[in-house]
C-alpha positions as a Markdown table, in Angstrom:
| # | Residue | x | y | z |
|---|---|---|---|---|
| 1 | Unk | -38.1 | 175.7 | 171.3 |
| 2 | Unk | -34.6 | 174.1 | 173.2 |
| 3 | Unk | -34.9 | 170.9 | 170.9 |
| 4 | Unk | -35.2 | 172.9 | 167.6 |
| 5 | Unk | -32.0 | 175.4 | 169.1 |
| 6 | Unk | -30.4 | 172.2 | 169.8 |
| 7 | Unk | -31.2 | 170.9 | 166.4 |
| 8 | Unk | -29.9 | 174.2 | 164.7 |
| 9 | Unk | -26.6 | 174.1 | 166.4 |
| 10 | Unk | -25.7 | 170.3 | 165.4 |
| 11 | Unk | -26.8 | 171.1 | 161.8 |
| 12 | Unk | -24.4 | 174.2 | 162.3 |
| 13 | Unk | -21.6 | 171.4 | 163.5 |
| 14 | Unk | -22.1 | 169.3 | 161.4 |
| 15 | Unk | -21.7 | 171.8 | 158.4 |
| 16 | Unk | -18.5 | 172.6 | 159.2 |
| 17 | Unk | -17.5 | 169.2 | 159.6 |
| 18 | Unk | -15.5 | 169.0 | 155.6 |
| 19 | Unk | -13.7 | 172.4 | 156.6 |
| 20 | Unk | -12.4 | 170.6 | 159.7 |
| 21 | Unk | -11.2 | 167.4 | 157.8 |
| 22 | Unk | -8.0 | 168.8 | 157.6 |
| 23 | Unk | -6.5 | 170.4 | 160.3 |
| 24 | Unk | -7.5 | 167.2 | 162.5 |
| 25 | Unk | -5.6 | 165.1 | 160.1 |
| 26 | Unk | -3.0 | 167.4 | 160.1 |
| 27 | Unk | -3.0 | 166.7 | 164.3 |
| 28 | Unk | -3.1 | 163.4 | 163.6 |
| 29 | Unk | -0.3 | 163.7 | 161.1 |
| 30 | Unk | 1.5 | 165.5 | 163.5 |
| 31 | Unk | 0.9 | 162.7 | 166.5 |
| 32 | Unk | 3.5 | 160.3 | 164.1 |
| 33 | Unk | 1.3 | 158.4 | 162.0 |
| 34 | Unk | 1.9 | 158.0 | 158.4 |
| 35 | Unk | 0.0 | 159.8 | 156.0 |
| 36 | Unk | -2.3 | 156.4 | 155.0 |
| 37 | Unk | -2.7 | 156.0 | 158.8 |
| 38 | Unk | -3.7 | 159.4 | 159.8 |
| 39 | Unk | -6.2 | 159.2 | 156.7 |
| 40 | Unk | -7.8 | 155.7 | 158.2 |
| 41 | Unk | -8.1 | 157.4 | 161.8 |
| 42 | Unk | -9.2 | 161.0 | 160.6 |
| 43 | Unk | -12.1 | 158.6 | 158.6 |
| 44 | Unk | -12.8 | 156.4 | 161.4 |
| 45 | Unk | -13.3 | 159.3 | 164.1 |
| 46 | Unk | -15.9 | 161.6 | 161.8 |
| 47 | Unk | -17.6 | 158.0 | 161.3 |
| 48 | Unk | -17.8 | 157.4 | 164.6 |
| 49 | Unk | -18.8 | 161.0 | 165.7 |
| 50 | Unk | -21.7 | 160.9 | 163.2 |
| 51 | Unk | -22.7 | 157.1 | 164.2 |
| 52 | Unk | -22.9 | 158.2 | 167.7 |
| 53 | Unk | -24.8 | 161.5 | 166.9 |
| 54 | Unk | -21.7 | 163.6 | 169.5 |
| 55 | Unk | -22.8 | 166.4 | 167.6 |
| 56 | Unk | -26.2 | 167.1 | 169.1 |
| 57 | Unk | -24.2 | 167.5 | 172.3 |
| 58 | Unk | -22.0 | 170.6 | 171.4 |
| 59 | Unk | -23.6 | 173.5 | 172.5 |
| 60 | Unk | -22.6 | 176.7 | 171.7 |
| 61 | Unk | -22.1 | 178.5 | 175.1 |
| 62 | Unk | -20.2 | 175.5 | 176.5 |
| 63 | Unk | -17.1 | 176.4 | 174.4 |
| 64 | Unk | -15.9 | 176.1 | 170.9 |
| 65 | Unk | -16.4 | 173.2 | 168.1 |
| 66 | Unk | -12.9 | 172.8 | 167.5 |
| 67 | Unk | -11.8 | 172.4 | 170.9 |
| 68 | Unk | -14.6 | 169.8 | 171.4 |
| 69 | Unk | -13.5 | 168.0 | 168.3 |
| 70 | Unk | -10.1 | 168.2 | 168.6 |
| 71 | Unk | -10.4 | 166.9 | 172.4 |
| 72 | Unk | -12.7 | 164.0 | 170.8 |
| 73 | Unk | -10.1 | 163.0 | 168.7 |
| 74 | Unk | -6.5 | 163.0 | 171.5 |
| 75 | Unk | -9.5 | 160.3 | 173.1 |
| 76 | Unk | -10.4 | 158.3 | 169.8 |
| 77 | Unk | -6.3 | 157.9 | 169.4 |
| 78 | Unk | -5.5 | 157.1 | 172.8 |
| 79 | Unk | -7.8 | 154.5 | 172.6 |
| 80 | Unk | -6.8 | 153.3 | 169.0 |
| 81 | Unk | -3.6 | 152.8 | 170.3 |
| 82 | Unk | -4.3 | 151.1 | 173.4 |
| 83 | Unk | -6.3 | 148.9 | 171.3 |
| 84 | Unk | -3.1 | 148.0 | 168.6 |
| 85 | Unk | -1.4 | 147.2 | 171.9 |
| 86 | Unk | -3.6 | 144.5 | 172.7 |
């Protein structure tokens, strides 16, 4: 019964994923990368968050989707840049 709950509210993330697309490339937008930049990065961090399979860790009474993603992401660019650094 948890593992199908469980199931049900990834499948519930991941549905809203497209309607997300845009306000987190508007953050990154907003962080100072150009346009083609914040496209690559937006791109690269859903990749990555459905590669890793994040999603089937959001639960519902642990907060919000968007706060979980949008934390996600100030991590994915923090650690893009420290990686251009190099």
């Amino acid at each position: 019964m948890l593992q199908r709950k469980r199931s049900a509210e990834a499948k519930a993330a991941l549905e809203a994923l497209p309607n997300l697309w845009w306000p987190l490339y508007g953050f990154v937008r907003r962080e100072g990368y150009k346009p083609e930049e914040a496209q690559d990065l937006t791109q690269a961090f859903f990749a990555r968050l459905l590669e890793r399979r994040d999603l089937e860790t959001v639960r519902q009474e642990r907060g919000r989707l968007r706060s979980y993603l949008l934390a996600s992401l100030r991590n994915f660019l923090s650690k893009a840049r420290i990686a251009n650094d190099r």
